[in-house]
C-alpha positions in Angstrom: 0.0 0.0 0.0 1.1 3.3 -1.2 0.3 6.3 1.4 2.3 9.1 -0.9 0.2 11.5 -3.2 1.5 11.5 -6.6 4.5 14.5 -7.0 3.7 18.2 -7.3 4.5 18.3 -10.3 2.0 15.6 -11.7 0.0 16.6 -15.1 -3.3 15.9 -12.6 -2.3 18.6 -10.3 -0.9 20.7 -12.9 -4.6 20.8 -14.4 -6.2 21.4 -11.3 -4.1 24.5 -10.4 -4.4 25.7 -14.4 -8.2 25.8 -13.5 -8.0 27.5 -10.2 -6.0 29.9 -11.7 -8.5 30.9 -14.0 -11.0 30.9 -11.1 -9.4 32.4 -8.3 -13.1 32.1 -6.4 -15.2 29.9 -8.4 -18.9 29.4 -7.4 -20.6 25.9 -6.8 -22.3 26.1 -10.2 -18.4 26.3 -11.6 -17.4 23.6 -9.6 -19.6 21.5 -10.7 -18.9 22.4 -14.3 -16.0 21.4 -14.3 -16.4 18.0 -12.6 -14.7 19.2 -9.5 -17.8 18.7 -7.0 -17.7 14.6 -7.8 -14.8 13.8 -9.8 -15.9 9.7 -9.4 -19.3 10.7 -11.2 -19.1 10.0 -15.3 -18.9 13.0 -17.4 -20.8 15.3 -17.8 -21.2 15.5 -14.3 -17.9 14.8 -13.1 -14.5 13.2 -14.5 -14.5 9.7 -14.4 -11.8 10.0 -11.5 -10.0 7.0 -9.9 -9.6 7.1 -6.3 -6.2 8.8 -7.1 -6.9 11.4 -9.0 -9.7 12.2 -6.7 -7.6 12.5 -3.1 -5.1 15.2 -5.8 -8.1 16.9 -6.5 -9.1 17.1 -3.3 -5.6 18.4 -1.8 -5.4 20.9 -4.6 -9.3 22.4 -3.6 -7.7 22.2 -0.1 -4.2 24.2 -0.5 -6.4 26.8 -2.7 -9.3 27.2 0.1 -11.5 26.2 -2.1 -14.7 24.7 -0.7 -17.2 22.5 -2.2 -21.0 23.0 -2.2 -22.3 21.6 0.7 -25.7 19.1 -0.1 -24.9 15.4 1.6 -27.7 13.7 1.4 -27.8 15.5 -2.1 -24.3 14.5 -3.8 -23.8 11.5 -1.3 -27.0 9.5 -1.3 -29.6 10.9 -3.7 -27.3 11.5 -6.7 -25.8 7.9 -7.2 -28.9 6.4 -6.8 -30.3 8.9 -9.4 -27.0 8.1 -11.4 -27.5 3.9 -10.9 -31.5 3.7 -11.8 -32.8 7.2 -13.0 -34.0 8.4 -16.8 -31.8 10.2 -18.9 -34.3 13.1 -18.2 -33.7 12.9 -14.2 -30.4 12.8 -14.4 -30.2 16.1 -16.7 -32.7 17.9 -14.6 -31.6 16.8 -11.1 -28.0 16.0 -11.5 -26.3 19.9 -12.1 -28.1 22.0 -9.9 -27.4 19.2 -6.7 -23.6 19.3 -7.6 -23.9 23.1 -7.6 -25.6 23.6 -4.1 -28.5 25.3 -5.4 -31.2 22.7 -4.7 -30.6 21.4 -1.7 -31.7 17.7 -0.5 -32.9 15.5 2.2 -34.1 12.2 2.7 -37.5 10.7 3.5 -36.7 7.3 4.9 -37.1 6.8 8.5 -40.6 6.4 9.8 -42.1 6.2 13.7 -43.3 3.2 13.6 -39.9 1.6 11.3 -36.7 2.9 12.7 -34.3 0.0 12.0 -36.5 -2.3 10.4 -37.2 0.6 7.8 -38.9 -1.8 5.5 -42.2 -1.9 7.8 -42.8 1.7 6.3 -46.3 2.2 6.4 -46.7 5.9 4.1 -48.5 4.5 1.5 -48.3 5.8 -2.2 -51.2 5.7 -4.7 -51.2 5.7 -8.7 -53.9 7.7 -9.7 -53.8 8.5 -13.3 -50.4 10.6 -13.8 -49.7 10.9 -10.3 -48.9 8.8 -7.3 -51.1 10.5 -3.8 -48.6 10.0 -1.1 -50.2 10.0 2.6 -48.1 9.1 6.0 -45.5 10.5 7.9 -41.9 10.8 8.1 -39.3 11.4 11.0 -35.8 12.6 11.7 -35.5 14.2 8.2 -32.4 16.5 8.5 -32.9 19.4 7.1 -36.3 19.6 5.3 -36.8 23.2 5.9 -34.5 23.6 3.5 -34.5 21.2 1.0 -36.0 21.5 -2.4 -36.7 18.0 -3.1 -36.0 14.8 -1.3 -35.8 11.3 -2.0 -39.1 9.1 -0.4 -40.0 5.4 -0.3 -43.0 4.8 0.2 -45.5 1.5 -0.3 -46.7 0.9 -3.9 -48.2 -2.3 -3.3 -49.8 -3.6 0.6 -50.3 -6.7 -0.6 -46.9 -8.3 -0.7 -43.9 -8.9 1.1 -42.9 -6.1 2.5 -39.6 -5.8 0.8 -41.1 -5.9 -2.3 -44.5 -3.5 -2.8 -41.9 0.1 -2.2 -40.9 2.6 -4.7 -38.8 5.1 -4.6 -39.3 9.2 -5.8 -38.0 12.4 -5.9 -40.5 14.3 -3.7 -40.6 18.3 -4.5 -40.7 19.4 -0.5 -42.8 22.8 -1.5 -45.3 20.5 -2.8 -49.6 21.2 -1.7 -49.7 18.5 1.2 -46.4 18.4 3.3 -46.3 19.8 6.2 -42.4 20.4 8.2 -42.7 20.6 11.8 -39.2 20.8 13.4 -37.7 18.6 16.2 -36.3 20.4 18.9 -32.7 18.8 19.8 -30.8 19.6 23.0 -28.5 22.1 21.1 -31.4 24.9 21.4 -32.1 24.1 17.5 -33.1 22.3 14.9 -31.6 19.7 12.4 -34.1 17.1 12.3 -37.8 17.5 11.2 -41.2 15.6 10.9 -42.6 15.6 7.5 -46.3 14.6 7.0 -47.8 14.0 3.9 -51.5 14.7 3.3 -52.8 13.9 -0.5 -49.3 14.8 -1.6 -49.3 14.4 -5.4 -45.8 13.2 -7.1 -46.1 13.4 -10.8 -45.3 9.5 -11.9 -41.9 10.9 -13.7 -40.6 11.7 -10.4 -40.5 7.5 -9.8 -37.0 6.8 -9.8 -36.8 2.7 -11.5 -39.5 0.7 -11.6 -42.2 0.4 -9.3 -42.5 -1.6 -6.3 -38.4 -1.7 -7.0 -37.9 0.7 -4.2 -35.9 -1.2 -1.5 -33.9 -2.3 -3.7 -32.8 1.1 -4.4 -32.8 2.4 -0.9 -29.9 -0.1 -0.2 -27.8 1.1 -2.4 -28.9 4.6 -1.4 -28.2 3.3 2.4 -24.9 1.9 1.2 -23.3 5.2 -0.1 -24.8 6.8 3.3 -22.6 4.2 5.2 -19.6 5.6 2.9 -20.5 9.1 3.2 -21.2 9.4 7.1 -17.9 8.2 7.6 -15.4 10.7 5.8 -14.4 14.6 5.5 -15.3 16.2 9.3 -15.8 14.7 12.6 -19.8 15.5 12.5 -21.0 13.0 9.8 -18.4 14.3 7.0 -19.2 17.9 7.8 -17.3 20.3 10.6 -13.4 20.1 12.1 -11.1 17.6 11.5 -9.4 16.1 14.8 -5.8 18.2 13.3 -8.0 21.8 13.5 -9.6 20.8 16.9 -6.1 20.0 17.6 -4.5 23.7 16.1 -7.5 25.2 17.9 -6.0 24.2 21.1 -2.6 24.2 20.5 -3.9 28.6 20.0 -5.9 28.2 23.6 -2.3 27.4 24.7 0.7 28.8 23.5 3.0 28.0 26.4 1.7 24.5 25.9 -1.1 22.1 28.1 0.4 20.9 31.1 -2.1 18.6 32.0 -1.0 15.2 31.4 -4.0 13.1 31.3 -5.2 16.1 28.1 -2.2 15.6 26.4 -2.7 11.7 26.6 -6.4 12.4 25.3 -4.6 14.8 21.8 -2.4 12.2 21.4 -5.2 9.6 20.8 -7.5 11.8 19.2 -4.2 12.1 16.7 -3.4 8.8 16.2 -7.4 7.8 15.5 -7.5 10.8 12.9 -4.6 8.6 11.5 -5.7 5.4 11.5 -8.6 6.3 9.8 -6.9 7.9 7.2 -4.6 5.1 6.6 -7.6 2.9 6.4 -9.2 5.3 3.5 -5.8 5.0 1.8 -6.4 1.0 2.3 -9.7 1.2 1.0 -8.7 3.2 -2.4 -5.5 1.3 -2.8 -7.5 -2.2 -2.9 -10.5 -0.4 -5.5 -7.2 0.8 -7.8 -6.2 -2.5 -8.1 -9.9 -4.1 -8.8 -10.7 -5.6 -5.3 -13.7 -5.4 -3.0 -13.1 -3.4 -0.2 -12.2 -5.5 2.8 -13.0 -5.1 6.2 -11.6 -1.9 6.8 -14.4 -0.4 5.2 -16.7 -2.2 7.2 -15.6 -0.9 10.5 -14.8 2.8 9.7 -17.8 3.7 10.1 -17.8 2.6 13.8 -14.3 4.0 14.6 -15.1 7.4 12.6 -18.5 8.1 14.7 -17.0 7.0 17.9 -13.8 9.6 17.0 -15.5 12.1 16.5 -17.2 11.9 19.8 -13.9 11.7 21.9 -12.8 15.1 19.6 -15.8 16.6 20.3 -15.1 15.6 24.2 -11.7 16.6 24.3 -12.1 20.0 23.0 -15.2 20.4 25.8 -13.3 20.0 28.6 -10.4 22.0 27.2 -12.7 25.0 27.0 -14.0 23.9 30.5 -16.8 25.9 32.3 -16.8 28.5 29.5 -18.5 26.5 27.1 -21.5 26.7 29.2 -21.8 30.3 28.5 -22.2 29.9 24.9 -23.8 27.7 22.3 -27.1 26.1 23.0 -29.1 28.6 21.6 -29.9 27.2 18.4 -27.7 30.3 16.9 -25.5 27.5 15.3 -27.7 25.6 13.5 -27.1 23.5 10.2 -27.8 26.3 7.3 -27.1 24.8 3.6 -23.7 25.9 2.1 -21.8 25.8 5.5 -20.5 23.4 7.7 -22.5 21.7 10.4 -22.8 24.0 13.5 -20.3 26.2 11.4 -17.0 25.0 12.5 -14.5 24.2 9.8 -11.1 25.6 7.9 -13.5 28.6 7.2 -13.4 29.5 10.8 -9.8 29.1 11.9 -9.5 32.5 13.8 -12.5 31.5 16.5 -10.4 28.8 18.1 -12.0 27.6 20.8 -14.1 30.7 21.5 -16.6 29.5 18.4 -20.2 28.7 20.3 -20.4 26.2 17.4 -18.1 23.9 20.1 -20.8 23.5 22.5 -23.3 22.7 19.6 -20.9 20.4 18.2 -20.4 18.5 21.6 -24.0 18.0 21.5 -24.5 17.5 18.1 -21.9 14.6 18.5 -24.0 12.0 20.5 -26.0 11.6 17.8 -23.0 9.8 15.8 -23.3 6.4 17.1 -27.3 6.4 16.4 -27.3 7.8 13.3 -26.5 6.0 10.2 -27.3 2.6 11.8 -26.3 2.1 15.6 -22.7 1.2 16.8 -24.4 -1.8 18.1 -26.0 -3.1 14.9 -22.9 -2.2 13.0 -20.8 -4.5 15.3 -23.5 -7.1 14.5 -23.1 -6.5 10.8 -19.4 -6.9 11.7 -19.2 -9.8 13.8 -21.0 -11.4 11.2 -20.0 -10.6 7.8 -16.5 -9.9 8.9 -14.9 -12.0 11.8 -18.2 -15.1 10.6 -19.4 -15.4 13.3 -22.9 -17.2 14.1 -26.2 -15.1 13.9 -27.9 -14.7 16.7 -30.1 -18.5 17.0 -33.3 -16.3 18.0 -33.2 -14.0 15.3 -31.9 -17.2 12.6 -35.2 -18.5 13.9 -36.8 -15.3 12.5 -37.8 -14.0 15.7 -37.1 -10.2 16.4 -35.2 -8.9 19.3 -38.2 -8.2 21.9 -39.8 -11.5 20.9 -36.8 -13.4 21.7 -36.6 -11.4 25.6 -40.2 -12.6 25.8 -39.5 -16.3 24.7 -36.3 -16.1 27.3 -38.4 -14.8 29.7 -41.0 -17.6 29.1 -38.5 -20.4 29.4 -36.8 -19.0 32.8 
């Protein structure tokens, strides 16, 4: 495994500087018009990019200053599924203007009554004519009050297994119908939403493949999430990396922190940022050379939610009682086009001052729910990984509180 980037000199870079030279401060919409947003995505949309052209792309957008549009459920989830199973026609309408930030996204997966076993959903879409009326209700939809569209599942068809009677749309979020009522979180604001759909019509060329097709394409929109949750910033992708919470307190303290026990706690959060960078070098080194990712991908996931946790920890206590004094307002808030709670490389003179910390601390306990639970994801690991033996209760097809009333039974 190679960890060096190619040479400053290499043609790649060369072109990517050329470019940035001719737009000193290009906008999303020239970002994505030149392939830069997704370099992986085919052209038009992006550049065909192997994994190493895209880390030099990213390095040279990252020595420049240059930021991406920010849209995640957008360019992470919505846009390869559009890209795997859309029309021609959705892909030119939908594909530009999510690469460019200006419509922004969110997804419509997660129900009250079907949290992990999402494919009990029970919103219910009917064909009628040209259009499909969408009734039910949605939960934990990150930001909705902003999206323009989102990407919904919803059940086609009652009367078969439940796996196979979904189907998957864009939803426009402004249509007649849906009604956004936020969730309150113990930050003082809102990320996270409730979206109910009353008669919601969704003209039939917003289905994305066929009908009753649906799960099938959640999981694949599920398996970029698992890919996207886990990179860029310690919140989900978005936010500091553990080397500017690091700088950030290394600015707190210029004569240095004498605690020992803190410094211990840098020096992990160091070597995790790290490792988890040497495992995304492992991962892209095994797709250059034609291989399925091994388990390194599986468990990143699991390391990367639980790092940026401790991060988020550290830099609490090193701000100490201050931090209650700020933050917790709602003021910091997730607003498309920024980073979450607006902490990042765009904010390097705050430090530790930035009320986005206290935001972020809270923010961050969400990381090992989110996404699919640490706990079910060391399932998933323990037994697509290390091979070990499924649970006998739940091989039996029994779910987890049946099998606590059958144990109860028998004791």
């Amino acid at each position: 495994m190679d960890f060096q980037l190619p040479a400053a000199d290499d043609p790649r870079r060369l072109e990517v500087r050329s470019w940035l030279a001719a737009h000193p401060n290009p906008s999303g919409a020239e970002l994505a018009g030149a392939g830069l947003v997704a370099p992986h995505w085919p052209r038009p949309w992006g550049l065909e990019a192997d994994p190493i052209h895209q880390l030099i792309i990213d390095d040279e957008l990252g020595n420049a200053g240059v930021r991406r549009p920010v849209n995640p459920i957008g360019i992470g989830w919505a846009g390869p599924t559009i890209l795997y199973a859309g029309t021609e026609e959705q892909k030119h309408r939908y594909l530009m203007p999510m690469l460019s930030g200006e419509e922004y996204w969110c997804q419509l997966f997660s129900e009250p009554g079907s949290g992990s076993d999402l494919a009990n959903l029970g919103t219910r879409a009917v064909r009628d004519g040209d259009e499909f009326v969408v009734n039910g209700q949605k939960i934990w939809t990150s930001g909705a009050q902003y999206a323009r569209y989102g990407i919904l599942i919803a059940r086609t068809d009652p009367d078969v297994a439940k796996h196979k009677g979904i189907s998957y749309f864009v939803c426009p979020m402004d249509a007649p119908g849906i009604e956004i009522r936020p969730i309150t979180e113990i930050t003082g604001g809102h990320t996270f939403n409730e979206v109910f759909f009353t008669d919601v019509r969704i003209p039939a060329e917003n289905l994305v493949g066929d009908v009753n097709d649906g799960w099938r394409l959640a999981k694949v929109t599920l398996g970029n999430e698992r890919v996207s949750l886990s990179t860029g910033g310690v919140l989900w992708g978005n936010g500091p990396t553990a080397l500017e919470a690091i700088e950030s307190i290394r600015a707190a303290y210029p004569n240095g922190v004498a605690d020992p026990h803190a410094r211990q706690r840098i020096a992990e959060v160091y070597i995790e940022h790290t490792l988890l960078d040497l495992i995304r070098l492992r991962t892209l080194t095994a797709a250059l050379k034609g291989e399925q990712p091994g388990p390194e991908a599986s468990i990143r996931k699991i390391l990367a939610d639980e790092h940026g946790q401790h991060v988020m920890s550290l830099v609490r206590d090193m701000i100490g009682a201050h931090g209650m004094l700020t933050g917790g307002d709602g003021s910091e808030v997730f607003v498309p086009g920024t980073d979450t709670k607006g902490l990042g490389p765009d904010k390097p003179g705050d430090g530790l001052d930035h009320p986005g910390w206290y935001d972020g601390y809270m923010f961050s306990q969400a990381l090992t729910i989110g996404g699919g639970t640490g706990d079910v994801q060391r399932n998933i690991v323990a037994e697509r990984v290390l091979g070990l033996p499924h649970d006998v209760n739940v091989t039996a097809g029994m779910s987890w509180s049946e099998s606590q009333r059958a144990a109860g039974r028998a004791s």
